[in-house]
C-alpha positions in Angstrom: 64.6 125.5 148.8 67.4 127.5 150.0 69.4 126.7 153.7 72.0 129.3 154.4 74.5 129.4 157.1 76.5 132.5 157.7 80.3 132.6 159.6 83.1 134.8 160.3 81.4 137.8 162.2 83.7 137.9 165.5 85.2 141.3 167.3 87.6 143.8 165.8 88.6 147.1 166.2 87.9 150.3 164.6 90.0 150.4 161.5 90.4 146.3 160.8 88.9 144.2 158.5 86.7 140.7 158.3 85.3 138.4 155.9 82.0 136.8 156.1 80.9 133.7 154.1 77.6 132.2 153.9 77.3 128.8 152.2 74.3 127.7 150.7 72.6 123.7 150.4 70.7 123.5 147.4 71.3 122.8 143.4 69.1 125.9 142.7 71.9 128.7 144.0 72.9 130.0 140.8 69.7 131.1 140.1 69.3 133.2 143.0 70.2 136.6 143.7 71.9 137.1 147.0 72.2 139.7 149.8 73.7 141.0 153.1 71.8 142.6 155.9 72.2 143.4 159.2 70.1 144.7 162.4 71.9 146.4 165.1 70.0 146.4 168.8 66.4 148.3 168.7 67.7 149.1 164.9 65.4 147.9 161.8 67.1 145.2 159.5 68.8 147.3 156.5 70.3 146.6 153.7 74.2 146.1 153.4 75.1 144.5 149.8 73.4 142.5 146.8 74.7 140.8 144.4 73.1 139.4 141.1 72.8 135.4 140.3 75.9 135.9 137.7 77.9 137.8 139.6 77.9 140.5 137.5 75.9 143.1 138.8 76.6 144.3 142.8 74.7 146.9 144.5 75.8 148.5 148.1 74.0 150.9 150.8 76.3 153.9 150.7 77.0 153.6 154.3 79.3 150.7 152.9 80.1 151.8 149.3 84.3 151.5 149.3 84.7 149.4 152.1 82.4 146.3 151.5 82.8 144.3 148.5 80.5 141.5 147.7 81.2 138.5 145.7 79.7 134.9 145.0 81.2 131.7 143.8 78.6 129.4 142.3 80.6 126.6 141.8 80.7 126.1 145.3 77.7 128.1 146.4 79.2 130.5 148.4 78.7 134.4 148.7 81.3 136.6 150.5 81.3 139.9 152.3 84.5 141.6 152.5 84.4 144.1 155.0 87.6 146.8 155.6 88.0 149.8 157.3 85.6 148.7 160.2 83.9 151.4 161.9 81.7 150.8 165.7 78.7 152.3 163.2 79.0 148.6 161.3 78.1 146.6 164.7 75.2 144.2 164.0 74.1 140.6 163.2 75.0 140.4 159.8 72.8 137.9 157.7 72.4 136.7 154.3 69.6 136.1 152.3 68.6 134.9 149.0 65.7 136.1 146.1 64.3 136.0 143.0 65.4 139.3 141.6 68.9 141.2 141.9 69.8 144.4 143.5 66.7 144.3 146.1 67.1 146.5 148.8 64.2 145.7 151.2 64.2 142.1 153.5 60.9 141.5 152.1 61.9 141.1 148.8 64.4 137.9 150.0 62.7 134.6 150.3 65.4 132.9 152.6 67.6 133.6 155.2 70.4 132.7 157.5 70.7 132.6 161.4 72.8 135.4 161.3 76.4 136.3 162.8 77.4 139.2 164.9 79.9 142.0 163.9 81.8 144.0 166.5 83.6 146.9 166.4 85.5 148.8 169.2 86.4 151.7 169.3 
């Protein structure tokens, strides 16, 4: 059993930058893989970032490829989003979720999930 709380989304404009964190309650972490997602209004949930229960292998939508970076730290069960160059496009409740297998890209395939946090961008 996984609980995972998300923080950090907030309002920004076009251009800036944010960083969110999700921390995670549980002893089994490390052996998940770990994602980001987010659903804008009337918008299915896609898929933002993954990133593999090392570390070692990260996986991005292209829509984000070059601006997001994801990264976890399993020592104190925490996995980041980075998230530069902001565009009104990226608006959304960002969430994070964890799996069984890395590099998934579909919400199905994640067996846990946070509340979520909103993301704003003006223009």
């Amino acid at each position: 059993q996984v609980q995972l709380v998300e923080s950090g989304g907030g309002l920004v404009q076009a251009g800036g930058s944010l960083r969110l964190s999700c921390a995670a309650s549980g002893r089994t972490f490390s052996s998940y893989a770990m994602g980001w997602f987010r659903q804008a209004p009337g918008k299915e949930r896609e898929f933002v970032a993954a990133i593999s229960w090392s570390g070692g292998s990260t996986y991005y939508a292209d829509s984000v490829k070059g601006r997001f970076t994801i990264s976890r730290d399993n020592a104190k069960n925490t996995v980041t989003l980075q998230m530069n160059s902001l565009k009104p496009e990226d608006t959304a409740v960002y969430y994070c979720a964890a799996g069984p297998w890395g590099g998934r890209k579909l919400p199905v395939e994640y067996d846990y999930w946070g509340q979520g946090t909103q993301v704003t961008v003006s223009s």
